[in-house]
C-alpha positions as a Markdown table, in Angstrom:
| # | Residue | x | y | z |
|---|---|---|---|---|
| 1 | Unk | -235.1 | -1.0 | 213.8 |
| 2 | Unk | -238.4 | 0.1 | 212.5 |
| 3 | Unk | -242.0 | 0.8 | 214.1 |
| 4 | Unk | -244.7 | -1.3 | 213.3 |
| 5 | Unk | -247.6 | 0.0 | 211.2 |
| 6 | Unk | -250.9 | 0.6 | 212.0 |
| 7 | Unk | -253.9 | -1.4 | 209.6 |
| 8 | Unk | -257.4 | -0.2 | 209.7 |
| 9 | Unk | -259.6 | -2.7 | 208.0 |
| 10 | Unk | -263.2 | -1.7 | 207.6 |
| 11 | Unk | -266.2 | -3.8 | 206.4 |
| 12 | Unk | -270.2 | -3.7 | 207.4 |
| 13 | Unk | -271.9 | -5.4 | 210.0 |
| 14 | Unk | -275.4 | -7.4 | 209.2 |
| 15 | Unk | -277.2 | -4.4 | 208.5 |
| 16 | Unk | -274.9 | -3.2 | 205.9 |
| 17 | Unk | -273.6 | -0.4 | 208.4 |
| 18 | Unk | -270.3 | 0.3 | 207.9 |
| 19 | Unk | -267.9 | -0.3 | 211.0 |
| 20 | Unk | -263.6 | -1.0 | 212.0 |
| 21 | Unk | -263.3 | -4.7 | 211.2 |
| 22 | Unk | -259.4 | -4.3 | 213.0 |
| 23 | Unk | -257.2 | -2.0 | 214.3 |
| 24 | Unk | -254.0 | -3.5 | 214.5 |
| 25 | Unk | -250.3 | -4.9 | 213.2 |
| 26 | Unk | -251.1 | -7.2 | 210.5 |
| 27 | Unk | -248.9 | -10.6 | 211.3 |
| 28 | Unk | -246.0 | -10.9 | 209.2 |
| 29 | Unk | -245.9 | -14.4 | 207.7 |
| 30 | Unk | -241.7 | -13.7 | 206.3 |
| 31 | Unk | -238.7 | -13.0 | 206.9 |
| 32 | Unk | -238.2 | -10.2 | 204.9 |
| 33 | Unk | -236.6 | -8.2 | 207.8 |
| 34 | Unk | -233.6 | -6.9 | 209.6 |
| 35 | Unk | -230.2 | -5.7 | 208.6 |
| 36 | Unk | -229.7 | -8.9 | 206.8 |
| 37 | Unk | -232.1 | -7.7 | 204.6 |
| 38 | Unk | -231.0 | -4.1 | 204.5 |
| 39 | Unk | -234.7 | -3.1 | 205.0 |
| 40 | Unk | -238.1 | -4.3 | 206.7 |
| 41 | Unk | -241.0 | -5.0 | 204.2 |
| 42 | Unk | -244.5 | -4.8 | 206.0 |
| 43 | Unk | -247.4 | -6.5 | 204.3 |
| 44 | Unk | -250.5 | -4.5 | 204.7 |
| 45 | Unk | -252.9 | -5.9 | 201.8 |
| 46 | Unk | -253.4 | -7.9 | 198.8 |
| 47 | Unk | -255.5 | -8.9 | 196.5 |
| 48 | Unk | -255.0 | -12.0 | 193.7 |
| 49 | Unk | -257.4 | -10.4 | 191.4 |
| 50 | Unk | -257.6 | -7.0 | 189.6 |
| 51 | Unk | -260.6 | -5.7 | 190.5 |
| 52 | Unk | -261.5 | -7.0 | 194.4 |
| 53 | Unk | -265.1 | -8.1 | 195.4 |
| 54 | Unk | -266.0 | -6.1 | 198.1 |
| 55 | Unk | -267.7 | -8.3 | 201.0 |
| 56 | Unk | -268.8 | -7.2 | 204.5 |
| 57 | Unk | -266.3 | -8.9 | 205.9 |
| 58 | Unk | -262.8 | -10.1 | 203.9 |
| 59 | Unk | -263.0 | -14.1 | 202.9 |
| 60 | Unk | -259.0 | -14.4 | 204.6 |
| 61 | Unk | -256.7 | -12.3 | 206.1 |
| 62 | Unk | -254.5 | -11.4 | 202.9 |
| 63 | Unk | -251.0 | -11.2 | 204.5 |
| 64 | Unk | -251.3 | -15.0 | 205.1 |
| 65 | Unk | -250.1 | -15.9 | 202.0 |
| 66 | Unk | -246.3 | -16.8 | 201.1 |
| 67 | Unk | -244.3 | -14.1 | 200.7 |
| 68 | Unk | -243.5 | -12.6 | 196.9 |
| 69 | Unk | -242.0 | -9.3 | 196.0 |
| 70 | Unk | -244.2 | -8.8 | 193.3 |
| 71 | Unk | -247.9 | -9.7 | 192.6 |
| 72 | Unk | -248.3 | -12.7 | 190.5 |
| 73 | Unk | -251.7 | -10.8 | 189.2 |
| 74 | Unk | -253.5 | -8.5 | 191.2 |
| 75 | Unk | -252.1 | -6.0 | 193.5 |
| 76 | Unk | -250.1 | -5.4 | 196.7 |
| 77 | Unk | -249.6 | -2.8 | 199.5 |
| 78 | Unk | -246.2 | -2.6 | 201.6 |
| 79 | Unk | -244.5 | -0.6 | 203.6 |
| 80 | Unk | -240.8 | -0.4 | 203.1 |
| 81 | Unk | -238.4 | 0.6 | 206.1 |
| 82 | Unk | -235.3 | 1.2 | 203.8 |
| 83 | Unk | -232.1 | 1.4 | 206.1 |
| 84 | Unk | -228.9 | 3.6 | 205.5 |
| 85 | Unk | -225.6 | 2.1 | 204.3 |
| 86 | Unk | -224.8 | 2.9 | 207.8 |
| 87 | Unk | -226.9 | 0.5 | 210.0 |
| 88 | Unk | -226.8 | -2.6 | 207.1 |
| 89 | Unk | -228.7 | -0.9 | 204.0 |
| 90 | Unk | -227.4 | -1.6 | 200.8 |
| 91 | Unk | -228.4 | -0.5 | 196.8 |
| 92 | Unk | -230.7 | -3.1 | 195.5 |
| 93 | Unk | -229.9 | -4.8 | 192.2 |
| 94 | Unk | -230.7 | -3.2 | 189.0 |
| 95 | Unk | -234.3 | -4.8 | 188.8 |
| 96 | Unk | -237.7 | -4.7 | 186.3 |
| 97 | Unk | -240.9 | -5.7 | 187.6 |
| 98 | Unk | -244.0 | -6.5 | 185.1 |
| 99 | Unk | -245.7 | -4.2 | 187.5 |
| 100 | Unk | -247.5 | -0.5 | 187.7 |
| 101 | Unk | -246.1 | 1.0 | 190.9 |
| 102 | Unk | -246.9 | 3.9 | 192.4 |
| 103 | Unk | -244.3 | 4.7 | 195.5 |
| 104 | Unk | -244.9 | 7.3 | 197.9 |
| 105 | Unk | -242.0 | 8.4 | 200.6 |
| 106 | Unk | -243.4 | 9.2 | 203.9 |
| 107 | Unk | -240.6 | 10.1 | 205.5 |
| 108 | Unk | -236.5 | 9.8 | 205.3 |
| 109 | Unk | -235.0 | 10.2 | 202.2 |
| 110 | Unk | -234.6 | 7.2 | 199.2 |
| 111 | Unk | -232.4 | 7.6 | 195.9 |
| 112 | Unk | -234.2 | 5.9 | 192.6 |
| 113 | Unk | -231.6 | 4.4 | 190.1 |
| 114 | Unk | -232.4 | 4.4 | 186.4 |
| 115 | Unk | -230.2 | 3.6 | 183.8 |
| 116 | Unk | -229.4 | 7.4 | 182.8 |
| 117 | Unk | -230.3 | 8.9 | 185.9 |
| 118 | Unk | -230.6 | 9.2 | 189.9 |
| 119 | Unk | -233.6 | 10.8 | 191.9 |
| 120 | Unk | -233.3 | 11.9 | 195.6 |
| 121 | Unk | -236.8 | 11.4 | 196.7 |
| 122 | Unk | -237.9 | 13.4 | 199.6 |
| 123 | Unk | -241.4 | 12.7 | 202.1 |
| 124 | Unk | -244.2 | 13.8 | 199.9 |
| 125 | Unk | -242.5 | 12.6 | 196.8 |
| 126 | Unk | -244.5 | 10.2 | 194.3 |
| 127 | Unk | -242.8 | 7.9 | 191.9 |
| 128 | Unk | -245.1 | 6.3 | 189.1 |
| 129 | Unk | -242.7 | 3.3 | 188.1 |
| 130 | Unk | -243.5 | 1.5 | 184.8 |
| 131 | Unk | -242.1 | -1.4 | 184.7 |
| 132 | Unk | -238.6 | 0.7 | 184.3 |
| 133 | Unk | -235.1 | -1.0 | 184.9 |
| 134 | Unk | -234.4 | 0.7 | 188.7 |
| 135 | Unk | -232.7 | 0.2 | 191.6 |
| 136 | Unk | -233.3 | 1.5 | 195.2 |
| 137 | Unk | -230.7 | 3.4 | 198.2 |
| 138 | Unk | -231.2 | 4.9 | 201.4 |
| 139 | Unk | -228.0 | 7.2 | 201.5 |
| 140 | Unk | -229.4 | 9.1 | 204.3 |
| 141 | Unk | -228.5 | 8.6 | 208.2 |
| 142 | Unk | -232.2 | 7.7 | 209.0 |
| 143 | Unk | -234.2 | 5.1 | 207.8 |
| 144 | Unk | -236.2 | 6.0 | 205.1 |
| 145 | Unk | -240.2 | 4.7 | 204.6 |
| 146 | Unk | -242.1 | 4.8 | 201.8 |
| 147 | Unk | -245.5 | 3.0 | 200.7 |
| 148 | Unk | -245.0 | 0.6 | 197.6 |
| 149 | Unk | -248.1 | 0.0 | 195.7 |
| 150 | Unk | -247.4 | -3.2 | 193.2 |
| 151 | Unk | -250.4 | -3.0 | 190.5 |
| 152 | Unk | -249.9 | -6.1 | 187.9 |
| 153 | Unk | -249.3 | -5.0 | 184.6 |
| 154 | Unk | -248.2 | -6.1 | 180.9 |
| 155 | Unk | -246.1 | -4.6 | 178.8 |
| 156 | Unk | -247.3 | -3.7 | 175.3 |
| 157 | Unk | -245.9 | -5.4 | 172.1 |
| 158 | Unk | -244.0 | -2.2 | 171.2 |
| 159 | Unk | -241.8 | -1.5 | 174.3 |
| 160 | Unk | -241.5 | -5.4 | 174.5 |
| 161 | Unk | -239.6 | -5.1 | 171.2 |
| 162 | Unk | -237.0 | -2.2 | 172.4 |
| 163 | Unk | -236.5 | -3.8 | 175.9 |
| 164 | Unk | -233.2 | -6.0 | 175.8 |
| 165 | Unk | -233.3 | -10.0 | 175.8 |
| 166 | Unk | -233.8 | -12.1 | 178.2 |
| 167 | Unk | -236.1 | -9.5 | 180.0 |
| 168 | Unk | -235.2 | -11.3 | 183.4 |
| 169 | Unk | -237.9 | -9.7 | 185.6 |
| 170 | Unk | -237.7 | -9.7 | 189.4 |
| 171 | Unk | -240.7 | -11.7 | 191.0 |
């Protein structure tokens, strides 16, 4: 239902001259796709640590990992084709993540859910979501894509004492 996307990866040759590594579709190692789904995640990048060591040439190709929604540490880069209700998109659950995301719609239109609110988000549109109870819906007639950026976080000792019990965070 979706396009592919398009990964540049750059790097340095032997001389430390900087140069495209790829230009391609990164493989998808899931199954995290179709209307079964209700959307089609596309790994682009990850990293199991917070701050990456930069090499001339990556050690592995970082989609070929198992699949997780959210990074166990580190951080992750996906592209989300979300579908309308109409061709097999649905709301997700109410979720929390233990995550720092920063979510950036490129095109199509997504509703955020919070617990007091709704926000149509329109191309252009930045949400910075902190580890928030939300949920997600593509109400539109198109599919709607947006770039998740997953950032692993904690949460501090104070909002850990207002948040309810069990916290039951998606992973």
């Amino acid at each position: 239902m979706s396009r592919v996307c398009r990964r540049i990866v750059t790097g340095h040759d032997e001389t430390g001259k900087s140069v495209v590594l790829s230009d391609s579709s990164p493989l998808q190692h899931h199954a995290m796709r179709g209307p079964a789904i209700g959307a089609d995640f596309h790994e682009l990048w990850s990293s199991e640590t917070a701050v990456p060591e930069l090499s001339a040439v990556p050690g592995r190709e970082p989609t070929e990992r198992p699949f997780q929604l959210m990074p166990a540490a580190g951080h992750l880069l996906r592209i989300l084709d979300v579908y309308p209700l109409s061709d097999g998109g649905r709301r997700t659950p109410m979720h929390r993540t233990r995550t720092l995301d920063y979510v950036v719609v490129i095109e199509g239109e997504l509703v955020l859910i919070l617990d007091d609110s709704e926000v149509v988000l329109h191309p252009g549109d930045v949400v910075v979501q902190r580890g928030t109870d939300h949920a997600w819906e593509n109400r539109s007639s198109a599919v709607a894509r947006a770039a998740f950026f997953h950032i692993d976080a904690i949460f501090s000792p104070d909002l850990l004492a207002v948040l309810p019990k069990p916290l039951n965070l998606m992973t």
